[in-house]
N, C-alpha and C positions, 0 to 999 in steps of 0.2 A: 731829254738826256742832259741838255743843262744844268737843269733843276737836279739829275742826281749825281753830276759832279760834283754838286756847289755839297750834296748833303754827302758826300764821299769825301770832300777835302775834310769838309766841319768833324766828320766822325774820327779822319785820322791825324787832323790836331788835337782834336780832344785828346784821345788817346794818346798823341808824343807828349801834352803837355802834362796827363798825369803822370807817363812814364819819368819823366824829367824832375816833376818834383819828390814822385819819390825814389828815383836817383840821390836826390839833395840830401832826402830827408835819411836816406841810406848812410851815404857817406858825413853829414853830421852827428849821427847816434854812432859809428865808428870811430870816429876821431875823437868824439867825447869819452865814450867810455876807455879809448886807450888812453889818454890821456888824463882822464882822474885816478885810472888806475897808477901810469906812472909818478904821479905826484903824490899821492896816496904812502908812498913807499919811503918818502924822504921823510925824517924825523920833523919835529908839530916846530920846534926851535927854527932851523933852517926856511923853511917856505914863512916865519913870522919873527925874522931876525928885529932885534933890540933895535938894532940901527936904522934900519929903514925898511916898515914890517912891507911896505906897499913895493919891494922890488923887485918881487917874485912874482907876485899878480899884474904889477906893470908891463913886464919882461915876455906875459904872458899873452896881455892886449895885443901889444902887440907881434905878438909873432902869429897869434890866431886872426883870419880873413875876419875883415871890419866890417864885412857884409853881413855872416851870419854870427857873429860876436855879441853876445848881450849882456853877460856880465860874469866876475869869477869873484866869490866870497868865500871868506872864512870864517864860519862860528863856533860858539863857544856850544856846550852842550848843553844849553840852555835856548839855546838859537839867535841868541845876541851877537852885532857882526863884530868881530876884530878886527878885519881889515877886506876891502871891498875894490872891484875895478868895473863900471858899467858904462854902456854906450851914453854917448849924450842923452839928458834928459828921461831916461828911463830909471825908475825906482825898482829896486829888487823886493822882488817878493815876500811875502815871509815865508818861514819853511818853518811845518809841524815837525818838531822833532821827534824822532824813531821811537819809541816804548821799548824795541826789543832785539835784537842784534842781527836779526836775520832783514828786517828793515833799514840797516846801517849805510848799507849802498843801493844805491836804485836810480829809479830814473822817475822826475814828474813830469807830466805837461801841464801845463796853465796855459786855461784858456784864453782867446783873442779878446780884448778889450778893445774901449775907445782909446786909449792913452797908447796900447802898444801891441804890437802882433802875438798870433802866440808863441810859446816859450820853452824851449824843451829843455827840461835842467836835468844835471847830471849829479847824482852828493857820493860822499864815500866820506868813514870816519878819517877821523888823524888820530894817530897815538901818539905818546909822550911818556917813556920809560914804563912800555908795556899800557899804559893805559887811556882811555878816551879821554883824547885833550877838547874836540873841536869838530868839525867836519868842515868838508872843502864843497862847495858848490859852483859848479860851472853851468850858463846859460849860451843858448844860443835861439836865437830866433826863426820859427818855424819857417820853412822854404813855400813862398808864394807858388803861381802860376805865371807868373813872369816869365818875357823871351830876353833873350839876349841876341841882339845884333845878325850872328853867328846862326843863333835859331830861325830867327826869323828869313833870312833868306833862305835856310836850309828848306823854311816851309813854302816860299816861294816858289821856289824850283820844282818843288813834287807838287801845286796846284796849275803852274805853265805845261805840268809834264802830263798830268791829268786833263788839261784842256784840249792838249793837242792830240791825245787818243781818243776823247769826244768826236769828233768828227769822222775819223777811222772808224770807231765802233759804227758810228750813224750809219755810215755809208756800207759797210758791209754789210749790216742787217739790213735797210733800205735793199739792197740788191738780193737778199735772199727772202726777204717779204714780198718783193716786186709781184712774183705769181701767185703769192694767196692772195695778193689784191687785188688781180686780174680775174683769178676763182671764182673770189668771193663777189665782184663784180658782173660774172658770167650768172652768178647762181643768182645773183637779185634777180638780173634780169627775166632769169628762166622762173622764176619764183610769180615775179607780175606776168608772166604771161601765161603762167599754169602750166607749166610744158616740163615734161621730165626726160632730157636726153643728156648726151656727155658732152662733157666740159673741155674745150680744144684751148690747154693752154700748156707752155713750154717752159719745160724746167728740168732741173738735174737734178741729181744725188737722190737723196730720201724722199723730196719732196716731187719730185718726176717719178717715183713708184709708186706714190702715193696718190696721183694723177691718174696712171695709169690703172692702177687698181680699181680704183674713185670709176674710171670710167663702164672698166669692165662690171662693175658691180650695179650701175646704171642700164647697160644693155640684159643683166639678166633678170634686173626689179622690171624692166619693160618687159621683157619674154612673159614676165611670171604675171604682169599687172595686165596684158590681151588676153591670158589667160584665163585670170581670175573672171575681167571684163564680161567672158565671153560665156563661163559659168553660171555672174551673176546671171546676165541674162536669160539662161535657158532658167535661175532658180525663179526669176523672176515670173518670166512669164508660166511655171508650172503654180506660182504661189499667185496668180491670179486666177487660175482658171481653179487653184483648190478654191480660193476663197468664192468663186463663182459656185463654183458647183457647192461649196457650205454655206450659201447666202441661201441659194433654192433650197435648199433641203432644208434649213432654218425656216424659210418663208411657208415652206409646207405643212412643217411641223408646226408654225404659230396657226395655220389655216386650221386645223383638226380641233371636231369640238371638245376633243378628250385630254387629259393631262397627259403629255409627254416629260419621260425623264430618260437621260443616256448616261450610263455609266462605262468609262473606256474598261482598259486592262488594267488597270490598276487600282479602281474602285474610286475614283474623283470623277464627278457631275462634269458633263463637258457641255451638254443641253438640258433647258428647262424651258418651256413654253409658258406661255403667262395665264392659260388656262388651268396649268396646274400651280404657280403661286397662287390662283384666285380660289382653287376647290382647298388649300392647305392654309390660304391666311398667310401669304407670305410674299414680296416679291421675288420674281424671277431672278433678280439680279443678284439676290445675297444666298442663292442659292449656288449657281455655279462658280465651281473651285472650291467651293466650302468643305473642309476636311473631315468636318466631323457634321453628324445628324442632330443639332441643335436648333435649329431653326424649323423641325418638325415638333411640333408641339403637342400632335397624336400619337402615343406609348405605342401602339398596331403597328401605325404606318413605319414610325420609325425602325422597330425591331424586324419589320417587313424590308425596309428596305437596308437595314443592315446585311442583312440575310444578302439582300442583292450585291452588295456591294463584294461580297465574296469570289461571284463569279461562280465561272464550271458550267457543264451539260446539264446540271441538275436543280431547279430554281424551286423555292415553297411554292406551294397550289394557290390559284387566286384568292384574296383577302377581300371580304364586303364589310366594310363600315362606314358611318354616318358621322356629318361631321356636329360639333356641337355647336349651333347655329340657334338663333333665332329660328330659322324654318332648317331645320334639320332636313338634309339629303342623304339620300342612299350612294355609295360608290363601291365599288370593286376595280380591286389593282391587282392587274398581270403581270410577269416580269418572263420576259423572251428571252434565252440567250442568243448573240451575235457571234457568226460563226468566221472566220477566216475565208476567200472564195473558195479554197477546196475544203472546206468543211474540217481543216485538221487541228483548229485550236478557236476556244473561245478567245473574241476582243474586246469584251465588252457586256453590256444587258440594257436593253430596253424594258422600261417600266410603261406601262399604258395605264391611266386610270379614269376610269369612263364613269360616267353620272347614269345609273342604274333606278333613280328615283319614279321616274314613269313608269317603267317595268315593274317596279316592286307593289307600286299605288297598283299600277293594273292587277297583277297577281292577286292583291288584297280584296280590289275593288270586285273583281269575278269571282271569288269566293263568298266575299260580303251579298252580289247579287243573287247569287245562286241559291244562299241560305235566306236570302229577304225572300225570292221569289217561293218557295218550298213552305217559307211560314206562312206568305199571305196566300197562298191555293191551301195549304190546310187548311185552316179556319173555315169558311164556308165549304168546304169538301166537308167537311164533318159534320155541319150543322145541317147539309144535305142530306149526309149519309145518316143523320138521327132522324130526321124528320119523315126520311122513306121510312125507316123500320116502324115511327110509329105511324105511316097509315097501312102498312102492310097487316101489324096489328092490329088495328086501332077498330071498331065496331061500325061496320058498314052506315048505321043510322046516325053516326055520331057526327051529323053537321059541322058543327064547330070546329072540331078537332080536322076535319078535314079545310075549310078553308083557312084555318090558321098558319097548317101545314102550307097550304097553295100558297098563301103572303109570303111568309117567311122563307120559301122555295124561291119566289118571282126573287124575294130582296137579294138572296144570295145570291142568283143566276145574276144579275143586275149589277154587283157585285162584282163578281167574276168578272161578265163581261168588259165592266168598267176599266178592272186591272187590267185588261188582255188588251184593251184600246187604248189605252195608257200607255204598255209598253212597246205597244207597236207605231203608237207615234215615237214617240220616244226613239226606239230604234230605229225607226226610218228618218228622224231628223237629225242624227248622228252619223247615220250612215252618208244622208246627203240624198237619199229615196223620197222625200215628201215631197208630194205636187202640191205645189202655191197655185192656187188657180184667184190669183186678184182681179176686182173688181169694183168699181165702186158701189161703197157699202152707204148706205143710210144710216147711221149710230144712232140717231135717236129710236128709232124701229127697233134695231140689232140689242140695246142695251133695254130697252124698256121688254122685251121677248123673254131676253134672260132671266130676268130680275120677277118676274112673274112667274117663269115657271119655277125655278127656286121657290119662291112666296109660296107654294100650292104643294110643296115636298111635303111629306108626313114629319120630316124633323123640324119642320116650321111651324110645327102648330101654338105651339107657346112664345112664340117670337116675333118680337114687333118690326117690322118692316117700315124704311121710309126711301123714296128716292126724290132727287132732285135734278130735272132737265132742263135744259134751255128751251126755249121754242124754238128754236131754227138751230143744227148743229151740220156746218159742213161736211160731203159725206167724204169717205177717205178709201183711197185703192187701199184694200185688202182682201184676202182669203176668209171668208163671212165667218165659214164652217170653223174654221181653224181660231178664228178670235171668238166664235162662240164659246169654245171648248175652254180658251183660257178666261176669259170670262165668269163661265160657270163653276171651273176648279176655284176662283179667288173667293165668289161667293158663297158656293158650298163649304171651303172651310170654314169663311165666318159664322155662318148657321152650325157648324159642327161644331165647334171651339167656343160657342157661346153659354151664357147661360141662361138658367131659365127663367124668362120673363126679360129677356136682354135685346140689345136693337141692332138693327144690321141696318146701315145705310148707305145708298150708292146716291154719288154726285158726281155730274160733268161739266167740265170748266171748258172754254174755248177760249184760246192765246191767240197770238197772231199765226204762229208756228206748228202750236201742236193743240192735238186734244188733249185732256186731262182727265183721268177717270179714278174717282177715289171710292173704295172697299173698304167701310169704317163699321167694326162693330165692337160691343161692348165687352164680351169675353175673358175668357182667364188671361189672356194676354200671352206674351214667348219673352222667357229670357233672356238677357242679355248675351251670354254665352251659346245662346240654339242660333240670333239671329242670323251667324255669319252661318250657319249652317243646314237652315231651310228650305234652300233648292235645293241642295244635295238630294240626288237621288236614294230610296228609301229611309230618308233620316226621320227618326222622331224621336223627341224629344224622350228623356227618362220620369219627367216632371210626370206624377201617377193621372192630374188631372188629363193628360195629354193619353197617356196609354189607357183609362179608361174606356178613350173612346173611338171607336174602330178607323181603320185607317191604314193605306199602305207607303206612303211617302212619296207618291209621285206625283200626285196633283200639281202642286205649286213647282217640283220641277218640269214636268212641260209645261204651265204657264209661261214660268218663266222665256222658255227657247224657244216658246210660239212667239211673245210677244219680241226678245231679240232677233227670233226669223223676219220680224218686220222692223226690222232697224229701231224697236221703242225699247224702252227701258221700263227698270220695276226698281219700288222702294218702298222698305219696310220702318214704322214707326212702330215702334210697342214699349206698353208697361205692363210689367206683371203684376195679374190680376185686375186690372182695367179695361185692356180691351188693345188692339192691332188696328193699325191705318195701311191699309196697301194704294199704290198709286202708281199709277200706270201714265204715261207718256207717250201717243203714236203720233208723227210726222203728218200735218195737212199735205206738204209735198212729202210724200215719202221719197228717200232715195233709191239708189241701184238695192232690189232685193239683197239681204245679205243672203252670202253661197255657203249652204251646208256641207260639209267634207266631212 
């Protein structure tokens, strides 16, 4: 408050002391111009008498205040002086004189110099019988900011007057701040202690309404804030037990081996299981919330589940497509609507999208058998049914004709038989029906039995035969009957697949581990692209050397799942038209039988 006393006095000096000087400057530019006027009016002779031209300008000094007095000249209209009166030491100016008559009287200022202050002159012509003798100029020096005695106490008095209301002011507003600073002290306190209640402080006028107001509006932010409190909590605890009960049903959803997708009421993803980013190529996460179907990259699917996004009782028929994969699968996508609990409005649509690939292989695979099984019983069904007609025909004494028939009869029953034992191992080791009756087996017995009666087949007669055994070969728990069988499927193919005049050779290796038994003959060999496909059941090959020659496709696959029925493994070497290496691997300790299911 000091401080803006002191800038309240400063403002209203400033202010007296401009008003003061142009007070001065007022009544100088007054007395001037009356004053050149009245001199102006005397003939040019009289104010520059013969006699003594300087008596009138002297007369003039001094009757005008010596204060702001600077000089009074008369010139010619040339601007040269004729006669002059100036304060000590001060030189008069020069004066442009007028060009044109309306310039004749005026007023200049000249500005403040080193030598002297500034100057505010007054001119006006002089006549002389009608015409321009001279002009008269009067100076006077501009009004400072200077006090006078008289002023300066006057400013005294109004800053002792000023001071002494400083205090008054202080104290009155001190006493009427007293309670906001009692408030505003209540309030810190309630601030640090977190606590929101009303403020007990005493006061009058506005500022006691405004208390009292203050207060009541604290009891009903309390009413409204137990309130709120008491809200939250009941939202609180319902938005746990939602988020409970959408973590299970989340957790459920991720459990299902199928693609899940939910669509609410308004057509935005609210769930995506990570099953179905993995069947679409996509994460789960940049699915949900996503507005628009870009991150589906199947034309089907997407225009499928635009479709869904629509909503209604009424959703497109299940959709089956394949994704474009490396190993390409089958799927099919359903889309459910979600109804309201009383069924009165859809919320929503569930998408399900299930991997339908096994199914579809099945479907394929029992058609594919059905028509394998149908061509391999024709064939010798025919060559049966030709060979009745011709002994039924055929000329009782015609020997020949009759046991050719018998051969050819036994081969195809044999035949038959062959496929029938085939498929019913077959189907009994799928099924999980084959009795393992293990034993130990003697392999060198078991393989040299094989390998001889092969050798003694009618399609071995142009075929060189070699084997190579150990002399001592540990014997191994197995099913004799059952590795007879694969045994003789691996060699009869080689004798089948050979050619003429080409070598079949079996040899057995003994490891620490296992036995090793290798099926090597010289033959057309299996392409690269049949390899991976030679246990499959009824496969063969399109290669003509292969279909030339009779054959139903199951051999080498129950090889195969006799020898994995015994925990061994098979592996196939080939070049085409060179010849096939099969190799077989069974456990000296065999383990736990593998279980057919």
């Amino acid at each position: 408050m000091i401080a803006a006393s002191l800038v309240a006095i400063v403002i209203i000096a400033a202010l007296l002391f401009d008003y003061l000087r142009d007070t001065k400057e007022h009544t100088i530019r007054s007395q001037g111009v009356g004053l050149i006027r009245i001199l102006t009016t005397l003939p040019f002779e009289e104010l520059v008498p013969v006699s003594n031209p300087s008596a009138v300008l002297g007369a003039l000094q001094v009757k005008e205040s010596k204060v702001y007095f600077a000089y009074a000249a008369i010139v010619d209209t040339n601007g040269r002086t004729i006669v002059e009166q100036a304060a000590p030491g001060l030189l008069i100016p020069a004066l442009d004189v007028p060009d044109n008559r309306t310039a004749w009287m005026g007023e200049h200022l000249f500005a403040k110099t080193q030598s002297h202050a500034g100057i505010i002159e007054f001119h006006a012509p002089l006549l002389s019988e009608g015409k321009l003798a001279g002009y008269l100029r009067l100076g006077y020096f501009q009004p400072g900011y200077g006090l006078t005695p008289t002023q300066i106490a006057f400013i005294a008095t109004l800053a002792l007057v000023i001071f002494l209301l400083t205090p008054l002011f202080y104290f009155l507003v001190r006493r009427e701040i007293r309670p906001l600073e009692q408030a505003s002290f209540k309030l810190q306190n309630l601030v640090k202690e977190g606590q929101f209640q009303s403020v007990d402080v005493t006061a009058s006028g506005e500022l006691g309404q405004f208390m009292t107001n203050f207060n009541q509006f604290v009891t009903y932010a309390n009413d409204r804030v137990a309130e709120l409190e008491s809200d939250r909590e009941r939202i609180l605890t319902s938005t746990k037990l939602l988020s409970y009960r959408k973590e299970r049903i989340v957790r459920v959803i991720e459990s299902f081996p199928e693609g899940i997708l939910l669509f609410n009421e308004s057509g935005n993803v609210t769930v995506a299981n990570r099953q179905l980013g993995g069947i679409l190529g996509v994460e789960a996460d940049a699915i949900v919330g996503a507005e628009s179907m870009d991150w589906c990259q199947h034309a089907e699917v997407r225009d499928y589940l635009n479709l869904c996004r629509v909503g209604g009782r009424y959703l497109p028929e299940p959709l089956e497509f394949i994704t474009e994969t490396a190993r390409s699968k089958h799927y099919v996508i359903t889309a459910y609507p979600l109804f309201m609990p009383d069924g009165s409005e859809t919320i929503g649509c569930l998408v399900v999208v299930r991997d339908i690939t096994i199914e579809t292989l099945a479907r394929a695979g029992r058609a594919e058998f059905v028509a394998h099984v149908a061509h391999e019983f024709k064939t010798p069904l025919n060559v049966l049914s030709m060979y009745s007609e011709a002994l039924q025909g055929a000329d009782p004494d015609d020997h020949e004709t009759r046991i050719e028939a018998a051969n050819v009869i036994e081969e195809e029953v044999g035949r038959l038989s062959s496929l029938i034992n085939n498929m019913l191992s077959l189907t009994r080791i799928e099924m999980g029906s084959m009795d393992v009756n293990t034993q130990r087996v003697r392999m060198r017995d078991l393989v040299e039995d094989v390998f001889k009666n092969i050798k003694h087949t009618r399609l071995a007669a142009d075929i060189e035969f070699e084997i190579k055994l150990p002399t001592q070969i540990t014997p191994l728990e197995l099913d004799k009957e059952l590795i007879r069988i694969a045994l003789n499927n691996f060699l009869t193919n080689a004798v089948k697949y050979n050619k003429p005049g080409g070598k079949v050779s079996l040899a057995v290796e003994e490891f620490d581990e296992v036995v090793r038994i290798c099926v090597t003959d010289t033959g057309i060999g299996i392409a690269p692209d049949d390899i991976p496909r030679i246990f499959d059941k009824f496969y063969r090959s399109d290669e003509s050397e292969v279909r030339d020659r009779s054959g139903h496709g199951l051999g080498l696959a129950l090889a195969r799942d006799i020898i994995e029925l015994h925990n061994g493994s098979v592996m196939v070497e080939s070049t085409l038209g060179e010849g096939t290496v099969f190799t077989i691997d069974l456990w000296k300790i065999a383990p736990a039988m593998k279980q057919v299911s």
